[in-house]
mmCIF file of the C-alpha atoms, coordinates in Angstrom:
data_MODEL
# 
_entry.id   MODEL 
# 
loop_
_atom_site.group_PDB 
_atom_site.id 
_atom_site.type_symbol 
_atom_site.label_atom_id 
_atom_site.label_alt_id 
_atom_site.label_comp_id 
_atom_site.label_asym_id 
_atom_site.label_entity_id 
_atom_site.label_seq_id 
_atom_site.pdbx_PDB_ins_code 
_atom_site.Cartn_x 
_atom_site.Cartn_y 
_atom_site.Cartn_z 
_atom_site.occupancy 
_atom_site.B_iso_or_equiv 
_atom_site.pdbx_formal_charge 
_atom_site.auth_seq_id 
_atom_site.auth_comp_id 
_atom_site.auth_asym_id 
_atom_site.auth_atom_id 
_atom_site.pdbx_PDB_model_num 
ATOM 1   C CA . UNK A 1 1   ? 0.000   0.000   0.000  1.00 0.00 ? 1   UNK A CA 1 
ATOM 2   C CA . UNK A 1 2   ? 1.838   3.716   -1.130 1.00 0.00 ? 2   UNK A CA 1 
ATOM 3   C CA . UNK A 1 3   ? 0.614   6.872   1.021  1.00 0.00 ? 3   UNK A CA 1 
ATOM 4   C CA . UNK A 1 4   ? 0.397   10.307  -0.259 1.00 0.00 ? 4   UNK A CA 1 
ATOM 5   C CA . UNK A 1 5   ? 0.573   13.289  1.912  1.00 0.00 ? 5   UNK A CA 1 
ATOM 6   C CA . UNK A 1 6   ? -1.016  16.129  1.685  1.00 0.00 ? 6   UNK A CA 1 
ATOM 7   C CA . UNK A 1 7   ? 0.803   19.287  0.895  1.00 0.00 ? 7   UNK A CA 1 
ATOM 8   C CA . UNK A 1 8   ? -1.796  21.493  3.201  1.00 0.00 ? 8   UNK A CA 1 
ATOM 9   C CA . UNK A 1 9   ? -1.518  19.741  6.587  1.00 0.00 ? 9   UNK A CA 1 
ATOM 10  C CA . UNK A 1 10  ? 1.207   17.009  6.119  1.00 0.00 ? 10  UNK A CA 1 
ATOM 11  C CA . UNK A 1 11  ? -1.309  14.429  6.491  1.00 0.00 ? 11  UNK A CA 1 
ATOM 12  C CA . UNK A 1 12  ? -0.430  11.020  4.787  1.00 0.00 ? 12  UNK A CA 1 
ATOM 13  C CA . UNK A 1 13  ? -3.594  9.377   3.407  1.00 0.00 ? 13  UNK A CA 1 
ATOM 14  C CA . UNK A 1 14  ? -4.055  5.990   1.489  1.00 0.00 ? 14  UNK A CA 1 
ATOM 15  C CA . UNK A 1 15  ? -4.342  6.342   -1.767 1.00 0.00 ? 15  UNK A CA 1 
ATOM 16  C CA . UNK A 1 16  ? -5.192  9.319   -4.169 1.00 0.00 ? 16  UNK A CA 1 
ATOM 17  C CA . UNK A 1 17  ? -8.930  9.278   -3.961 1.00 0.00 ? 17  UNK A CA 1 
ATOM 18  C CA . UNK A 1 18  ? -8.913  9.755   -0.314 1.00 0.00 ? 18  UNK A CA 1 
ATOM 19  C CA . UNK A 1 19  ? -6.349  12.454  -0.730 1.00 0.00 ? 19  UNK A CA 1 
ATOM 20  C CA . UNK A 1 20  ? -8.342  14.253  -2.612 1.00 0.00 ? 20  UNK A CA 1 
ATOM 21  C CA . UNK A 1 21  ? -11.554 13.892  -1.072 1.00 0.00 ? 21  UNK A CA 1 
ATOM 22  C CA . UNK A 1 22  ? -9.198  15.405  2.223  1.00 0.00 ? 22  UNK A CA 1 
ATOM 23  C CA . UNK A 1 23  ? -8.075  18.559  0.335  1.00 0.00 ? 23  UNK A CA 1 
ATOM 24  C CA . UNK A 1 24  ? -11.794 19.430  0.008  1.00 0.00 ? 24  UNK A CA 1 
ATOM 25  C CA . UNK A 1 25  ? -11.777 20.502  3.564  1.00 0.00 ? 25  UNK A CA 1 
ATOM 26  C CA . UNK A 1 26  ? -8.712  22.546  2.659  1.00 0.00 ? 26  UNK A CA 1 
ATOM 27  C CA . UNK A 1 27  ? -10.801 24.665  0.395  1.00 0.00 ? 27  UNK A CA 1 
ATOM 28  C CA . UNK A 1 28  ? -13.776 24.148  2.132  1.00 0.00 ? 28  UNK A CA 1 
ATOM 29  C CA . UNK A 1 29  ? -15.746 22.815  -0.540 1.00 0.00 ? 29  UNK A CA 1 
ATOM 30  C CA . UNK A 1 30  ? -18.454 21.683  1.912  1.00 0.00 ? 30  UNK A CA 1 
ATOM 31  C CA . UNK A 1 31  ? -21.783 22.428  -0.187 1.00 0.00 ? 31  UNK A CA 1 
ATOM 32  C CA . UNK A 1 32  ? -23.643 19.688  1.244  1.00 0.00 ? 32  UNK A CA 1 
ATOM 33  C CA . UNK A 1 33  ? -25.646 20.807  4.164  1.00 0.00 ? 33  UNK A CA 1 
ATOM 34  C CA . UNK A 1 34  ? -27.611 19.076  6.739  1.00 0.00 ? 34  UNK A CA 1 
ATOM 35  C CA . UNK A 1 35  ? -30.672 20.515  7.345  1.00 0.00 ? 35  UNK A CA 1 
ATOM 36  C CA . UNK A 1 36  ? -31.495 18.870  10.621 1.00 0.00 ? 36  UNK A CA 1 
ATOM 37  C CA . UNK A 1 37  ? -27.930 19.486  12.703 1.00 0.00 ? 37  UNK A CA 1 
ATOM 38  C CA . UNK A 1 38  ? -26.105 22.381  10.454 1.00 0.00 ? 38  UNK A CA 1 
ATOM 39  C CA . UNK A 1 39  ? -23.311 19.735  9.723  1.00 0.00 ? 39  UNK A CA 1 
ATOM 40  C CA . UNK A 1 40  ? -21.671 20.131  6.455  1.00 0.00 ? 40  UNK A CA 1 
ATOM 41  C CA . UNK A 1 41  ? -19.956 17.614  3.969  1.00 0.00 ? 41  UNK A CA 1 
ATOM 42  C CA . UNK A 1 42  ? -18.140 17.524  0.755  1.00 0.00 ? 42  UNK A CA 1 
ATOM 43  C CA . UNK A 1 43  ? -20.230 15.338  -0.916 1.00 0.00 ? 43  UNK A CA 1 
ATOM 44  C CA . UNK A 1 44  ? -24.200 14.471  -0.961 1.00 0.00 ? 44  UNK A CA 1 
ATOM 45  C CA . UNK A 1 45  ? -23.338 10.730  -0.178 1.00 0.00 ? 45  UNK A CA 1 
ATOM 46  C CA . UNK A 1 46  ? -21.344 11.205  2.887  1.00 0.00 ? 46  UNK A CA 1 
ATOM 47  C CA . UNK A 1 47  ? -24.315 14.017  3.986  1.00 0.00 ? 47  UNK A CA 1 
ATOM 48  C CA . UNK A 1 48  ? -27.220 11.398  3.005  1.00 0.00 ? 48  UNK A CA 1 
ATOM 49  C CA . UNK A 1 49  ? -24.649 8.665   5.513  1.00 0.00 ? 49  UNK A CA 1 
ATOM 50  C CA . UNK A 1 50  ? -24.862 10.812  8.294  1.00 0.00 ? 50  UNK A CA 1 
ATOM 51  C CA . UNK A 1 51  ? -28.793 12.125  7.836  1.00 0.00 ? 51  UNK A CA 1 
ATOM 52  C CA . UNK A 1 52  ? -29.633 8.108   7.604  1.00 0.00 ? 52  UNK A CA 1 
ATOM 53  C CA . UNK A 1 53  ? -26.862 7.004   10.460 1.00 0.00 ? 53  UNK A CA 1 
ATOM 54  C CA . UNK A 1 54  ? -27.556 10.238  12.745 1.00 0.00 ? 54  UNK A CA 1 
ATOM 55  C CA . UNK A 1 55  ? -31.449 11.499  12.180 1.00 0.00 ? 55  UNK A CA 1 
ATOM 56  C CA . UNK A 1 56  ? -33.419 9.258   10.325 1.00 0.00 ? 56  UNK A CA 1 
ATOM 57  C CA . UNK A 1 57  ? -32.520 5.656   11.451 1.00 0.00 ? 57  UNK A CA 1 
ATOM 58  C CA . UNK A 1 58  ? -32.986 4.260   8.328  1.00 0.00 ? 58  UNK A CA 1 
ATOM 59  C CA . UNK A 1 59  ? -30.780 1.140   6.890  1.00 0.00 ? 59  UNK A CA 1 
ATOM 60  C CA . UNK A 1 60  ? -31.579 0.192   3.540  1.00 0.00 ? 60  UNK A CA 1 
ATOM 61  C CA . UNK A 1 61  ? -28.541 -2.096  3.368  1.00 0.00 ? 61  UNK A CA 1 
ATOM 62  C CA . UNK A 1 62  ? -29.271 -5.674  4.292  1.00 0.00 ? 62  UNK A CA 1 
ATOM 63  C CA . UNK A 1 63  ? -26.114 -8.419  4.766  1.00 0.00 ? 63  UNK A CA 1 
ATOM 64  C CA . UNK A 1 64  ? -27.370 -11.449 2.337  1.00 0.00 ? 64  UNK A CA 1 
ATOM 65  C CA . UNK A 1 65  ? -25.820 -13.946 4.794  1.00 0.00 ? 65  UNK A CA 1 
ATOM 66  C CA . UNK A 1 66  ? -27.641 -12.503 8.173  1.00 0.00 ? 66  UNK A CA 1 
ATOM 67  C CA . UNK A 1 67  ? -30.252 -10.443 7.572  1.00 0.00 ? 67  UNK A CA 1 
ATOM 68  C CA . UNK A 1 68  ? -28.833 -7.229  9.460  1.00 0.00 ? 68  UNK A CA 1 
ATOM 69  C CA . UNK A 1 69  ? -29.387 -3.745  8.241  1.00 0.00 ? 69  UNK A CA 1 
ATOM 70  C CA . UNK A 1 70  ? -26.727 -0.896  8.090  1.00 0.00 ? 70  UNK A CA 1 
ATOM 71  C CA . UNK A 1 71  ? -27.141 2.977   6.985  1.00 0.00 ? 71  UNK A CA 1 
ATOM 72  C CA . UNK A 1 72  ? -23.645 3.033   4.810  1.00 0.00 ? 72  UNK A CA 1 
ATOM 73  C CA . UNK A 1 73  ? -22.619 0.447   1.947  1.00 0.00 ? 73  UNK A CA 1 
ATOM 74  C CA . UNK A 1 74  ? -19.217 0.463   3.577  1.00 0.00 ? 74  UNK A CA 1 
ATOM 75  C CA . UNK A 1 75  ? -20.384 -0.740  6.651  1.00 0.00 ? 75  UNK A CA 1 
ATOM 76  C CA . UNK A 1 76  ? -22.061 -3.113  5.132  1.00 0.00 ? 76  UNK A CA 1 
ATOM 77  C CA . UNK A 1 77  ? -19.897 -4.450  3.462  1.00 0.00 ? 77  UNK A CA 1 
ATOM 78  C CA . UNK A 1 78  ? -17.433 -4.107  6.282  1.00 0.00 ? 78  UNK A CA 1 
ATOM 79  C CA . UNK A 1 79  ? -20.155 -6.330  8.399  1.00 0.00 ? 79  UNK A CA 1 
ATOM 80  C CA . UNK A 1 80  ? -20.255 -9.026  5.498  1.00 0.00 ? 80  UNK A CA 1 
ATOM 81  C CA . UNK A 1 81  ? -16.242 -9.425  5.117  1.00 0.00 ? 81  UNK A CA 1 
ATOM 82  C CA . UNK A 1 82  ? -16.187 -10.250 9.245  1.00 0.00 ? 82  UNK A CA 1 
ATOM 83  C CA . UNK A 1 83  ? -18.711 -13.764 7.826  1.00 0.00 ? 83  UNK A CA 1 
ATOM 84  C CA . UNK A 1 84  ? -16.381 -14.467 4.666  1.00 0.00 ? 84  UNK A CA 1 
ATOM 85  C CA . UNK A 1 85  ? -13.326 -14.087 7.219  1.00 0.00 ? 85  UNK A CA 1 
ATOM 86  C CA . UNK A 1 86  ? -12.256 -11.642 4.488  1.00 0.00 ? 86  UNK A CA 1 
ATOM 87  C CA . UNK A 1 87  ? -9.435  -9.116  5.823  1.00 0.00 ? 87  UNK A CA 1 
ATOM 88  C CA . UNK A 1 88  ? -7.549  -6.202  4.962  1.00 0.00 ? 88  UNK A CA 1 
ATOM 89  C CA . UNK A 1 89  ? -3.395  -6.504  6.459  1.00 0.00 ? 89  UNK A CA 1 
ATOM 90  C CA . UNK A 1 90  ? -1.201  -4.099  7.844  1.00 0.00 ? 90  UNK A CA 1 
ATOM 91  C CA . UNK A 1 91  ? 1.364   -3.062  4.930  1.00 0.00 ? 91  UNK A CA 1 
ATOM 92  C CA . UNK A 1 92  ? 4.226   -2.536  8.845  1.00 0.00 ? 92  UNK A CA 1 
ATOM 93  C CA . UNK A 1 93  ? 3.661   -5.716  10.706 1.00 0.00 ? 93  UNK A CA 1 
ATOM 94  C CA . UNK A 1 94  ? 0.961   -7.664  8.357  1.00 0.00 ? 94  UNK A CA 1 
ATOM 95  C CA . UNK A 1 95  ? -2.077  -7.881  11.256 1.00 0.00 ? 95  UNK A CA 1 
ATOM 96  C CA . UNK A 1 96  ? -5.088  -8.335  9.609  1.00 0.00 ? 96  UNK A CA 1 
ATOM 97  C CA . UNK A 1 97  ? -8.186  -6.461  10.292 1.00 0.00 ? 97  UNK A CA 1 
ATOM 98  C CA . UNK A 1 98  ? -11.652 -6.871  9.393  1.00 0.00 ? 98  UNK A CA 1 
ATOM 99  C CA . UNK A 1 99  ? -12.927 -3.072  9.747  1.00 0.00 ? 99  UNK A CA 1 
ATOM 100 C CA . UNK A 1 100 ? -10.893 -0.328  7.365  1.00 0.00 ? 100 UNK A CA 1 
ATOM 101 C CA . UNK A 1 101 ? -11.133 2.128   9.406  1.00 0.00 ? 101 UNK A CA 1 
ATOM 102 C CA . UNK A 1 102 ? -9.489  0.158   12.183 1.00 0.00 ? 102 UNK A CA 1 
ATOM 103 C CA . UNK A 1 103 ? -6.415  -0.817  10.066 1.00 0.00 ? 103 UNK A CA 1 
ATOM 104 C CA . UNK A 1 104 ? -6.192  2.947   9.123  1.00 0.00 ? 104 UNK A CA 1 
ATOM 105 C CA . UNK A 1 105 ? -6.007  4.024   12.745 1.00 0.00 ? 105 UNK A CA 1 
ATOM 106 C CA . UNK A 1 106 ? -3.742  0.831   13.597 1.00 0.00 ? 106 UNK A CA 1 
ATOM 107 C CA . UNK A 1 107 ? -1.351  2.223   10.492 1.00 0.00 ? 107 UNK A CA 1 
ATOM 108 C CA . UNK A 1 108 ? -1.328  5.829   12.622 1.00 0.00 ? 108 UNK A CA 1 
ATOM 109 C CA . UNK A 1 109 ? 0.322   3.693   15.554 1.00 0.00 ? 109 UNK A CA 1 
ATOM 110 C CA . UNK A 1 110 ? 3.013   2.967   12.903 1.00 0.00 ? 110 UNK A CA 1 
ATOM 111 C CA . UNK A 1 111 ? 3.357   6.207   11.027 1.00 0.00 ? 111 UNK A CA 1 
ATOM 112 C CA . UNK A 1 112 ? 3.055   8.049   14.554 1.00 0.00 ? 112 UNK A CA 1 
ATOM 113 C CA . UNK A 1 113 ? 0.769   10.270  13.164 1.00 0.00 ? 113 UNK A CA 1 
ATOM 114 C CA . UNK A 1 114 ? -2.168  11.894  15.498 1.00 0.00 ? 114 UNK A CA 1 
ATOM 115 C CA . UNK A 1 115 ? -4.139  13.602  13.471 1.00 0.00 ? 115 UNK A CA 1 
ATOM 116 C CA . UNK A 1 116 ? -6.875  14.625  15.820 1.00 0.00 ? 116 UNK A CA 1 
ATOM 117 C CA . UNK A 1 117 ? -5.779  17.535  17.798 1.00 0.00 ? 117 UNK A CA 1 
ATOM 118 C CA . UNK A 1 118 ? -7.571  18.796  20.676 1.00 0.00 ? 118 UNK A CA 1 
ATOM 119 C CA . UNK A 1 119 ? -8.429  21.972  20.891 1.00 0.00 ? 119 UNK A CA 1 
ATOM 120 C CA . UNK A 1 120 ? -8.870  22.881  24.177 1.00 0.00 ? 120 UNK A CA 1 
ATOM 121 C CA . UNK A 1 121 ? -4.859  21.583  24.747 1.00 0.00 ? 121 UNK A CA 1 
ATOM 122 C CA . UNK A 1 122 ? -1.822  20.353  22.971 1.00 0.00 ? 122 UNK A CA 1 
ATOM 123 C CA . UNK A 1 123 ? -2.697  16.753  23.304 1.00 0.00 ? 123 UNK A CA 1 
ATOM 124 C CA . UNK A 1 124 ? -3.306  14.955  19.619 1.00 0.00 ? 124 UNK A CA 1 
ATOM 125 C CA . UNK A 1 125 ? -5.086  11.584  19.089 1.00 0.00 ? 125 UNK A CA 1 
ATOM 126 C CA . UNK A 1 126 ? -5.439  8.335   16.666 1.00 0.00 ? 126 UNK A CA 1 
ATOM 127 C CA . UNK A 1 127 ? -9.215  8.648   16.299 1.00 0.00 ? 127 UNK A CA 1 
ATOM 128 C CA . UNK A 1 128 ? -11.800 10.950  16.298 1.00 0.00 ? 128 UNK A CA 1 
ATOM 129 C CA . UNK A 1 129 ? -13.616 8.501   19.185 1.00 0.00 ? 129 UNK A CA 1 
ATOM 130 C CA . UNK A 1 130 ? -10.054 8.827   21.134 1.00 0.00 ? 130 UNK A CA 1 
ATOM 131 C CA . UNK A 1 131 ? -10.225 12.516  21.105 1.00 0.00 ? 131 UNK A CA 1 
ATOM 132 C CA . UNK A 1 132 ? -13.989 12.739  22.055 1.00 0.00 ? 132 UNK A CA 1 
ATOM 133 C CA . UNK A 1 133 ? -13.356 10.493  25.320 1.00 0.00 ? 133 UNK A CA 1 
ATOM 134 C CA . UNK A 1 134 ? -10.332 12.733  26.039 1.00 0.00 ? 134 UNK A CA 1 
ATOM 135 C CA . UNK A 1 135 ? -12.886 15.638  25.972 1.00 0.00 ? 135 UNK A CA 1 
ATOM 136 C CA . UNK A 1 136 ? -15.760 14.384  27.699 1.00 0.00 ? 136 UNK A CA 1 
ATOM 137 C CA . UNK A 1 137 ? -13.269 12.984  30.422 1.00 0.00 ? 137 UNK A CA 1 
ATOM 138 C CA . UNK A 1 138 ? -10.833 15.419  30.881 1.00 0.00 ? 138 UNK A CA 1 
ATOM 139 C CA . UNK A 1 139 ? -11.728 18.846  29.858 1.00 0.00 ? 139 UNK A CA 1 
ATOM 140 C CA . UNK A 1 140 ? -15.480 18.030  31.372 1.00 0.00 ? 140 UNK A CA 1 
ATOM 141 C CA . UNK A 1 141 ? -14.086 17.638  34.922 1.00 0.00 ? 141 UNK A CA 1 
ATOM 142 C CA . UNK A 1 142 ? -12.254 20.499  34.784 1.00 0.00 ? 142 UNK A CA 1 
ATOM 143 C CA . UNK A 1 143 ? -15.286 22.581  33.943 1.00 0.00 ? 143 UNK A CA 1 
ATOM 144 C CA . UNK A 1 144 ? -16.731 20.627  36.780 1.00 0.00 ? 144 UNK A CA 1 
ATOM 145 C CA . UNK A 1 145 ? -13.860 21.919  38.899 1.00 0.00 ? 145 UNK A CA 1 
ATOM 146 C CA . UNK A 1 146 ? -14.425 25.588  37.982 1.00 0.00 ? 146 UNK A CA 1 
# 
């Protein structure tokens, strides 16, 4: 697997596509607007994801081996690939995972890249889940403290 990294923020991403889609932020191409929570996103699939996954509860994607329901493809998908034993490896140490987005924050352990920055301090984190328990633990009991 090659990594590009982008020229903005030094990030290194997995492949072109993904690059790309990052650099939107950069310009702030974020036309896609949620009318329910004022969230934005670069393109109307990723804003119909979160309306489905966040708002509307609906999942329209059914695994064909189980029967469950999910509100992305790519979860889907992700879901189906844990029944076929199907799994993507680690291009460092070769550990194979079943979830992409788990192998991309495992390969952020390798590269040492944090890309999550709080910003209420100087602490920077693997995941976007990482940095919201730092948040809701830390920096919420010390506006409990004040």
């Amino acid at each position: 697997m090659c990594y590009v990294q982008c020229r903005v923020c030094g990030r290194n991403l997995s492949c072109h596509g993904e690059l790309n889609r990052h650099l939107q932020l950069h310009r702030r191409e974020l036309a896609f607007h949620c009318r329910t929570c004022d969230m934005r996103f670069s393109r109307r699939s990723l804003l119909n994801n979160h309306t489905r996954s966040r708002h509307t509860g609906e999942r329209p994607f059914v695994c064909d081996i189980c029967g469950n329901r999910f509100s992305s493809r790519q979860v889907m998908v992700e879901h189906r690939n844990r029944h076929s034993g199907e799994l993507s490896f680690c291009p460092f140490c070769g550990k194979g995972f079943s979830q992409s987005a788990n192998l991309r924050v495992h390969i952020l352990h390798h590269i040492r890249e944090r890309p999550y920055p709080c910003n209420l301090c100087s602490m920077a984190f693997y995941s976007t889940s990482a940095l919201r328990r730092h948040c809701a633990g830390v920096h919420q009991e010390e506006r409990n403290d004040t």
